[in-house]
VMD Tcl script that draws the C-alpha trace (Angstrom):
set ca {
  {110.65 95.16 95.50}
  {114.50 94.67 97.10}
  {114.76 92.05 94.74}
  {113.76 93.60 91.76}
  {116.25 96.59 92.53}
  {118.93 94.49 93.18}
  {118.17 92.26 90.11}
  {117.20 95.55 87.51}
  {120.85 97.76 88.97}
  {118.23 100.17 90.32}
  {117.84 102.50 93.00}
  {114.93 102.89 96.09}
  {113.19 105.29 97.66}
  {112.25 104.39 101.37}
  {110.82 105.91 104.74}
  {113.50 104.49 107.43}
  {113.14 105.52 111.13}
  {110.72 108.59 109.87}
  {112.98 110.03 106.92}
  {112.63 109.49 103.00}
  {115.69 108.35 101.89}
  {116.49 107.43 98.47}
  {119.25 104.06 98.35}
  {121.29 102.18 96.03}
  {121.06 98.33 97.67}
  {123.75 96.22 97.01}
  {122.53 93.46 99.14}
  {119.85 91.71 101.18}
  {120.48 88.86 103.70}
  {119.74 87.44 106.96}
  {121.48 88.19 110.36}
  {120.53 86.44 114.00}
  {116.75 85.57 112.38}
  {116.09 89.48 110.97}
  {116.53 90.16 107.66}
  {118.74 93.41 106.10}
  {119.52 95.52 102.91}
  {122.84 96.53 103.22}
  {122.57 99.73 100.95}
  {124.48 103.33 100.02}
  {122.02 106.37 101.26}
  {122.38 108.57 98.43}
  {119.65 111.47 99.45}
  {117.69 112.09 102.68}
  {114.64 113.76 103.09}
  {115.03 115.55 99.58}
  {119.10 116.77 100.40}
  {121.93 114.97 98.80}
  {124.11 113.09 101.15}
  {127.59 114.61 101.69}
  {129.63 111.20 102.07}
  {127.42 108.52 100.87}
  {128.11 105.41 102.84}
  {127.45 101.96 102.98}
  {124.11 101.17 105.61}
  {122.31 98.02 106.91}
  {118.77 98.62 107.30}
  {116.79 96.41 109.10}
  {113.48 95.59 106.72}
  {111.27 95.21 109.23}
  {112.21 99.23 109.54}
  {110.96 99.85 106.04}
  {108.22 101.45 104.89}
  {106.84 103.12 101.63}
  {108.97 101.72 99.02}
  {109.37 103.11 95.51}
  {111.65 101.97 92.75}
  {113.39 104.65 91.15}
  {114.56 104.51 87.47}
  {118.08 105.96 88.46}
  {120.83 103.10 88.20}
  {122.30 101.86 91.62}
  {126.16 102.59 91.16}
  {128.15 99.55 93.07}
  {129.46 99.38 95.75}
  {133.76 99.25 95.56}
  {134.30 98.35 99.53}
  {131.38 95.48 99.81}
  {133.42 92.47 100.96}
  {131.00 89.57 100.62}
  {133.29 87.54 102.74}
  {132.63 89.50 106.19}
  {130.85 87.35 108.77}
  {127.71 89.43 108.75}
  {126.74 88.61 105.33}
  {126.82 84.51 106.59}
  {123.50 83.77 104.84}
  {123.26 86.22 101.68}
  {119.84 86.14 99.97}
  {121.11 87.82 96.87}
  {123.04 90.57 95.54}
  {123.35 93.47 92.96}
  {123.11 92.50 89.38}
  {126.85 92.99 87.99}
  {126.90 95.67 85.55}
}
mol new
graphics top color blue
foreach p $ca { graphics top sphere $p radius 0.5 }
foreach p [lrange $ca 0 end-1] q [lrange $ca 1 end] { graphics top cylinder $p $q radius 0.2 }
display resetview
């Protein structure tokens, strides 16, 4: 379902550590063996985020996933060419 968010531009709704958040992913990849969706929290448990900012959520962490049909805004900051994103599995459509 990451990969169909990523591919369709489209946020995700997800239970992380106990709280429903809803995301925009912008990436999923591998790091030490575990994979991760680096992704902007937009609204937790039902309250818009003050600040959004970009997360890394572990996806073995994940748990009820939804796709929204509310477009997943890029991004600006990602920088593809920091260490941690090494083995990238695939990224956000371009829009």
């Amino acid at each position: 379902m990451i990969l169909q968010a990523l591919h369709l531009g489209l946020c995700l709704r997800w239970t992380y550590n106990r709280t429903a958040t809803q995301v925009a992913p912008q990436l999923l990849y591998r790091r030490n063996g575990k994979f991760y969706c680096d992704a902007v929290a937009m609204e937790q448990d039902g309250v818009a985020v003050q600040e959004p900012k970009l997360g890394s959520f572990r996806l073995s962490g994940l748990g009820k996933l939804v796709l929204t049909t509310e477009t997943a805004a890029p991004w600006p900051e990602l920088d593809l060419a920091d260490a941690r994103y090494e083995d990238v599995i695939a990224t956000r459509a371009a829009v």
